[in-house]
C-alpha positions in Angstrom: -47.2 6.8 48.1 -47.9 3.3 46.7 -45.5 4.3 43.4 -43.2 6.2 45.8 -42.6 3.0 47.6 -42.5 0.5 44.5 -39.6 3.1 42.5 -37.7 3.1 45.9 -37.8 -1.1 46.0 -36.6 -1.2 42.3 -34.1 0.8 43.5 -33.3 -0.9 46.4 -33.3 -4.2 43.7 -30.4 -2.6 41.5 -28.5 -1.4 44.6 -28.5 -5.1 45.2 -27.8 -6.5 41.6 -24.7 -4.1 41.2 -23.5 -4.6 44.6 -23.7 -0.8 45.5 -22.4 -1.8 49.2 -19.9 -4.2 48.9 -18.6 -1.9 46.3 -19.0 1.3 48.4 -20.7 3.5 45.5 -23.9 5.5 44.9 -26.2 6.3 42.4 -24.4 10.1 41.8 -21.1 8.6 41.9 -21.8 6.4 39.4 -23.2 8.6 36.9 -21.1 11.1 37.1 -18.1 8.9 36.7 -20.4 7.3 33.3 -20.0 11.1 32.4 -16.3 11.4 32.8 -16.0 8.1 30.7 -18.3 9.4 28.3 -16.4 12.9 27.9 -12.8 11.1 27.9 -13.7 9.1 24.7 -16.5 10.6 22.4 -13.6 12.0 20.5 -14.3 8.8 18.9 -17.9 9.8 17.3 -15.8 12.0 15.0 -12.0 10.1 14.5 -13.5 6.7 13.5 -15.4 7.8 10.8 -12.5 10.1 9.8 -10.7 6.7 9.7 -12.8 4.7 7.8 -14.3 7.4 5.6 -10.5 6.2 3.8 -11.6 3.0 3.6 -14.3 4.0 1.3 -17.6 4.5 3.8 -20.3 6.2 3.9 -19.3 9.6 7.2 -22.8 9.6 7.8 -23.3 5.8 8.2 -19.9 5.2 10.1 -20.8 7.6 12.8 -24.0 6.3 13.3 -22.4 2.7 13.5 -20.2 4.2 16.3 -22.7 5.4 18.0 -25.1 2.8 18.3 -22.3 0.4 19.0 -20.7 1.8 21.2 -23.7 2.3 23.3 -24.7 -1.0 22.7 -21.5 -2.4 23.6 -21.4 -0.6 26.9 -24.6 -0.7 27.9 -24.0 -4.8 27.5 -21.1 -4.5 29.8 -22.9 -2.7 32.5 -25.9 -4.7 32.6 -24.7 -8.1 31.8 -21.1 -8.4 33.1 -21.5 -5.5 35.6 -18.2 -3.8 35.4 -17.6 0.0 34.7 -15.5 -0.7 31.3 -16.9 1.1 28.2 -16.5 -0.1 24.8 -16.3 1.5 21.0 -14.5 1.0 18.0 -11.1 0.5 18.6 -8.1 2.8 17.4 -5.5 0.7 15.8 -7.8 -2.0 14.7 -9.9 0.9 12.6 -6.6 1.9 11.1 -5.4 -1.3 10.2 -9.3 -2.2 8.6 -8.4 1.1 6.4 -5.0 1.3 5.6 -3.7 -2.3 5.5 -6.6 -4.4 4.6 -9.0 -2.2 2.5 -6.4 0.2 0.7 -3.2 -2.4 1.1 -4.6 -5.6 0.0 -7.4 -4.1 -2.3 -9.9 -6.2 0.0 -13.8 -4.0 -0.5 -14.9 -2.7 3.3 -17.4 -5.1 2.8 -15.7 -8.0 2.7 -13.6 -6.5 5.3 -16.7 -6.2 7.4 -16.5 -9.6 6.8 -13.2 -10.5 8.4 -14.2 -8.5 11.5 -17.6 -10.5 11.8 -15.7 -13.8 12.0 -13.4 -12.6 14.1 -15.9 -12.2 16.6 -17.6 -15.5 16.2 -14.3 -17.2 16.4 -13.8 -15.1 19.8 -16.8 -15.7 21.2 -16.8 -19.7 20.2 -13.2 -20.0 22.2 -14.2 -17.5 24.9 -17.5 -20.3 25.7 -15.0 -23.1 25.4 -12.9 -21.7 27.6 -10.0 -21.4 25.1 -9.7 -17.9 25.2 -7.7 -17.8 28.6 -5.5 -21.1 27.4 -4.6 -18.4 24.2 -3.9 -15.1 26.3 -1.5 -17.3 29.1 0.5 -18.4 25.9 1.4 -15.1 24.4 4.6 -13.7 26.6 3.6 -10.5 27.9 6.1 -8.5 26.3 4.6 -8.5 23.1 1.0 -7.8 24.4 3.1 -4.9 25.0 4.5 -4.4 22.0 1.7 -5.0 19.9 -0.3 -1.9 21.8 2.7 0.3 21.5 3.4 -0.6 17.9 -0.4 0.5 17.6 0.7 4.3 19.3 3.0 4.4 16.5 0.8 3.4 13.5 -1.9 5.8 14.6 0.6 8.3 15.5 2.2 7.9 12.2 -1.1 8.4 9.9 -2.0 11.4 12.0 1.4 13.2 11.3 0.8 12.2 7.9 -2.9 13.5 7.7 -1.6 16.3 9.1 1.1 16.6 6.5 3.6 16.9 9.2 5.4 13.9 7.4 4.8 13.5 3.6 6.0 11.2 1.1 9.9 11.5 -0.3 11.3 9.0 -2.9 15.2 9.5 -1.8 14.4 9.1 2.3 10.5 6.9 2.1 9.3 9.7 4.3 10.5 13.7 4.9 9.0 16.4 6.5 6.4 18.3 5.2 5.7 22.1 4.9 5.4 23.4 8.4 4.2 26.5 7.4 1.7 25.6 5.5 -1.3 26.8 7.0 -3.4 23.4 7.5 -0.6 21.7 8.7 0.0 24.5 11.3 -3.3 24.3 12.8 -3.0 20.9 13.2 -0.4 21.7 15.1 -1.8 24.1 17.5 -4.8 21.5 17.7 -2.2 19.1 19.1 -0.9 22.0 21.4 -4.4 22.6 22.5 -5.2 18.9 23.4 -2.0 18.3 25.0 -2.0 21.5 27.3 -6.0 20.5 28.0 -4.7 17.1 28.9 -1.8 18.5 31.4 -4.7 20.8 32.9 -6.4 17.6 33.7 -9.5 18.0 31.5 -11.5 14.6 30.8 -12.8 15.8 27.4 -9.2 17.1 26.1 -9.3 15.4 22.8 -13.3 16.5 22.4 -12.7 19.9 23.1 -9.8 20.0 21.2 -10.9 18.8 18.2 -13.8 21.0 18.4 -11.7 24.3 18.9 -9.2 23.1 16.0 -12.4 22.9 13.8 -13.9 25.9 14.8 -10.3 27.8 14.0 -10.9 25.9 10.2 -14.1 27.6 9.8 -13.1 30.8 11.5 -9.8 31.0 8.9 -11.3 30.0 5.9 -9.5 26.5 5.3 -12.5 24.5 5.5 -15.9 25.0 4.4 -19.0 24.5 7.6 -21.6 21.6 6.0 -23.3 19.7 8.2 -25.8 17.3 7.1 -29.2 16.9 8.8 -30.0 13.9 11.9 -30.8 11.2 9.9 -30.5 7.9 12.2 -31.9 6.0 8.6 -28.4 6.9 6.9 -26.9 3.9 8.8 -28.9 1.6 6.0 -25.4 2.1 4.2 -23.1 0.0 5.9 -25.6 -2.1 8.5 -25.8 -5.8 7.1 -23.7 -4.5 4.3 -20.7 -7.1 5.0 -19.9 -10.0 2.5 -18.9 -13.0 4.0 -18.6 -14.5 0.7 -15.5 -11.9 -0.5 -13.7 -13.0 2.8 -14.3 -16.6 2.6 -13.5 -17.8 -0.9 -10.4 -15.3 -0.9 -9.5 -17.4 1.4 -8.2 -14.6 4.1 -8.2 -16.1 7.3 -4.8 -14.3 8.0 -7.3 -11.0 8.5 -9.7 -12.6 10.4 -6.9 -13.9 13.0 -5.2 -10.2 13.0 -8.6 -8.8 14.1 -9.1 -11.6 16.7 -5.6 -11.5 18.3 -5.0 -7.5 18.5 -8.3 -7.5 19.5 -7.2 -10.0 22.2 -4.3 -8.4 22.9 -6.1 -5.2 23.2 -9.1 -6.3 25.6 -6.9 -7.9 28.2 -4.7 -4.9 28.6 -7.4 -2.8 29.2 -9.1 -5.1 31.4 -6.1 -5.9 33.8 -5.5 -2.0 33.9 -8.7 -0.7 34.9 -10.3 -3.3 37.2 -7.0 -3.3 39.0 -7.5 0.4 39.0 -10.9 0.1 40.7 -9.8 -2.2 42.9 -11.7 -5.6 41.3 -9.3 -8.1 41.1 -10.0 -10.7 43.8 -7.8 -12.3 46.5 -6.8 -14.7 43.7 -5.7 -12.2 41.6 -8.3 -13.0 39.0 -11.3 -10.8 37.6 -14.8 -11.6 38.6 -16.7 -12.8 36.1 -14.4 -12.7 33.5 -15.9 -14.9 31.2 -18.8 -12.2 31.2 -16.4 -9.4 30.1 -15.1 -11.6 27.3 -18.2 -12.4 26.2 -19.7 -8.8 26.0 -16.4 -7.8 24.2 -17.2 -10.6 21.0 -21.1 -9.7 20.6 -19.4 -6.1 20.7 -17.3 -6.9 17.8 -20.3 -9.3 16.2 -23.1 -6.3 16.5 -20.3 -3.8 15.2 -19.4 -5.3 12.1 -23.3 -6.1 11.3 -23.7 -2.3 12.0 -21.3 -1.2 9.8 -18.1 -0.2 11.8 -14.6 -2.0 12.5 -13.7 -4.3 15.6 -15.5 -3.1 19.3 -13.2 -2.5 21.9 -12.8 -2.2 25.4 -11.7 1.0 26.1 -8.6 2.3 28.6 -10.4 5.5 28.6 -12.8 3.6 31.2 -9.8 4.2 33.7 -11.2 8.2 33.8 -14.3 7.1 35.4 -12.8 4.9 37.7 -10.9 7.8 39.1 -13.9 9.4 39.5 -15.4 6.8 41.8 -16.6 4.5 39.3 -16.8 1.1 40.5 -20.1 -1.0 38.9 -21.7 -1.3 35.8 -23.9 1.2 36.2 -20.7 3.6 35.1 -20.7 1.7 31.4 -25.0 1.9 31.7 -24.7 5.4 31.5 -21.5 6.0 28.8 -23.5 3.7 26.7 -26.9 6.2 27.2 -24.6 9.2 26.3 -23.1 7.4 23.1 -26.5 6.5 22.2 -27.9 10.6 22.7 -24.5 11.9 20.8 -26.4 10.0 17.7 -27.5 13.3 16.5 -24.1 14.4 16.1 -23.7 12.6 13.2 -24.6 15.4 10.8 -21.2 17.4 12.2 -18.7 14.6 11.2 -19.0 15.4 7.6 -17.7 18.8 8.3 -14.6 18.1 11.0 -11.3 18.6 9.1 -8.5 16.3 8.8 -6.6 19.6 10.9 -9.0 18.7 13.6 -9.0 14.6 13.5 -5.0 14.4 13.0 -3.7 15.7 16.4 -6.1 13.7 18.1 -4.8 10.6 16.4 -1.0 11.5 17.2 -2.4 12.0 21.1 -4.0 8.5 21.1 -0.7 6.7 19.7 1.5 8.8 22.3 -0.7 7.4 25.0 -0.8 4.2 23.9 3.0 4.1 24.3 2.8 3.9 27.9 1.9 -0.3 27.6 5.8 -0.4 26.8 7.1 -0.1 30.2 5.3 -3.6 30.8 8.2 -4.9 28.9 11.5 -6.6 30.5 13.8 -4.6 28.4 16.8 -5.7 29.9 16.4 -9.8 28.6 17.2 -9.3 24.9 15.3 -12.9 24.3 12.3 -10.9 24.8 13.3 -7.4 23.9 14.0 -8.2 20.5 10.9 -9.6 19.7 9.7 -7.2 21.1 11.0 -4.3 19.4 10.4 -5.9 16.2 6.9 -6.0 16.8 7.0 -2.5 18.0 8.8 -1.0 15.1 7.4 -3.5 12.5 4.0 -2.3 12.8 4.4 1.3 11.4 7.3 0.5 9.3 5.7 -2.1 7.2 2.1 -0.6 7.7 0.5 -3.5 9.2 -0.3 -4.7 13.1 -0.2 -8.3 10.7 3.5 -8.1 9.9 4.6 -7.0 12.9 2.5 -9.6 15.5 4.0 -11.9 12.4 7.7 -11.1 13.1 7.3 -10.7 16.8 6.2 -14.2 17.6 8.3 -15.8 15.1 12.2 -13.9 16.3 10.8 -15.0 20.3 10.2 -19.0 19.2 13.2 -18.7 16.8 15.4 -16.8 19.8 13.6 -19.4 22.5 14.9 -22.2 20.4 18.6 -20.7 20.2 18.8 -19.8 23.9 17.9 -23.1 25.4 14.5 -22.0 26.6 12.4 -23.9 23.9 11.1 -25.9 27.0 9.5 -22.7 28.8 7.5 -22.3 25.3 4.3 -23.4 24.9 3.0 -25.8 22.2 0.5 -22.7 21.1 2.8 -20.6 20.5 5.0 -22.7 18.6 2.2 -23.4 16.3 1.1 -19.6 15.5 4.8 -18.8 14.7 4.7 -22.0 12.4 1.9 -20.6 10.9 3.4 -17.1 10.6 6.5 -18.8 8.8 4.4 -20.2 6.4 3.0 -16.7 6.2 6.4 -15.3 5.2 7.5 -18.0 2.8 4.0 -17.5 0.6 4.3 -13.9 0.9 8.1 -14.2 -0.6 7.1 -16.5 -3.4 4.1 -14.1 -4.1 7.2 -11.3 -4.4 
């Protein structure tokens, strides 16, 4: 009876610390909405290593990384800063870490590791100064938008690609591949699958699908079924494996400040979005304890790279368990258990097919379009920086170049219009800095 009592008063105690009342939420509400989280983004135990296997890493210690980070990450976020946002690594950011930094600029993942580790001490330094919100009310809003939309279309772009939907022409840059061939054709009905799944309302659309789409490889004969064995030790490969040295007498910082805006960029988005969704934002219109959220999000990034994976994220997914009641941190508490069981699924990301990982990409990048409509289209002093952000990022393979030409066309187009006033001295110093960007890049050509 004695134990009886003492469990209920602990329970009683948490109710308290997570503000179960004022909140109006429940122990079953909450962990069924951690669930719904959980199933809406796990697609990312098996697309992130996909990603970075490209970069040169180790499958079996990337998804290990993922896992342990991103139920690190969350379970941080529940506990600490008490909000029901999950984290993991973030799409976009993993693709730029592959494609742009590691295969583009020759840079080793390690050193690349690297760039994501300082990016996170440099966020968490400003976020503890209180710089962080001085940075994010600088940046117009348009090309938050932008940036996450350019994003869509980078991911969406490499998943056509790995899907061989698009391939490589030397007349046209780009041409579309063989449709009949029959890899890219399953992708395709992978990308059917997920969608229709999605449209049926099914949290775990992108899981599922890739999962089918796999199982279709196997069952045809276009991909051969060999799983490893659960070996949590495998992450020895990539944990503390990042060179600070590489990143630091190359001289880089232009990769450690890509990471630590479009992470920016990214965390705020997601943050406004669901908590507004929940209901969170106070009379003020501000987020309770945001500085707590912000801080959770840099020791993500921090404990990611050290584990071997790219930037931590919050994650817009965190919106599916929010409509399912979610409202404290006891919703990321439990996402972050989940991430931390699906460790033995490690052994199956060796085996999932590019036919299974592509049409979950092109998914992600058509979602992530939505952050357009955010954007005040109709006043070209923004539009147009806007757009070149957006269409700069795919076209020039790089969220750097594109952020890069965004901010400099608005304080260029600011100046011209007669609005140099409205712009803040920040921003007039990144675009200086992104001019000097351009002019060493020109004389490098």
């Amino acid at each position: 009876m004695f134990q009886t009592w003492e469990n209920r008063s602990t329970l009683r105690a948490l109710e308290r610390y997570f503000e179960f009342d004022r909140l109006g939420t429940g122990w079953k509400t909450e962990i069924l909405a951690g669930v719904t989280t959980f199933l809406s983004m796990a697609y990312i135990v098996f697309v992130n290593p996909a990603i970075l296997r490209d970069a040169g890493m180790p499958v079996g210690a990337v998804t290990a990384a993922t896992c342990l980070s991103a139920a690190f990450a969350s379970i941080l976020m529940g506990a600490y800063a008490r909000h029901p946002i999950a984290l993991a690594p973030g799409m976009g950011l993993n693709a730029y870490f592959t494609y742009s930094v590691v295969q583009g600029m020759h840079i080793p993942w390690q050193a690349a590791l690297g760039a994501v580790f300082l990016s996170g001490v440099l966020f968490l330094i400003l976020t503890l100064a209180g710089i962080r919100q001085a940075i994010y009310d600088a940046i117009p809003r348009e090309l938050y938008a932008a940036v996450s939309g350019g994003m869509g279309l980078f991911i969406a772009f490499i998943g056509l690609r790995n899907a061989g939907v698009v391939v490589a022409n030397p007349a046209t840059l780009v041409a579309m591949g063989n449709l009949a061939d029959p890899k890219t054709a399953l992708a395709l009905s992978g990308l059917l699958i997920m969608v229709a799944l999605q449209a049926w309302g099914w949290r775990s659309a992108m899981l599922v699908g890739i999962a089918l789409t796999a199982a279709l490889s196997y069952l045809l004969g276009l991909s051969e079924w060999q799983p490893g064995t659960a070996n949590p030790g495998e992450i020895a490969a990539t944990a503390f494996q990042l060179d600070l040295g590489a990143i630091l007498n190359r001289g880089l910082l232009e990769i450690v400040l890509v990471f630590f805006f479009v992470d920016l960029f990214d965390n705020m988005g997601t943050l406004v979005a669901v908590t507004r969704k929940a209901g969170l934002i106070d009379e003020r219109g501000g987020v309770p304890r945001l500085n707590r959220i912000l801080t959770c999000d840099a020791i993500a990034t921090i404990t990611g790279s050290l584990a071997g994976t790219s930037t931590v994220v919050s994650y817009i997914e965190s919106a599916a368990g929010v409509a399912a009641g979610g409202r404290s941190g006891v919703t990321a508490i439990v996402t972050g258990m989940l991430f931390a069981a699906s460790l033995f699924l490690a052994p199956l990301a060796g085996s999932i097919p590019a036919a299974a990982t592509a049409p979950a990409l092109i998914v992600v990048g058509g979602l992530m379009m939505s952050a357009l409509a955010g954007a005040a289209w109709d006043d070209p002093l923004t539009a147009i920086p806007a757009f070149l952000t957006l269409i700069g990022i795919p076209l020039t393979f790089s969220i750097a170049n594109g952020l890069a030409l965004g901010l400099t066309a608005y304080v260029l187009l600011a100046i011209a219009g007669g609005r140099f006033r409205k712009v803040p001295w920040l921003v007039y110093l990144l675009a200086a800095l992104f001019l000097l960007r351009f002019t060493y890049l020109g004389r490098g050509h």
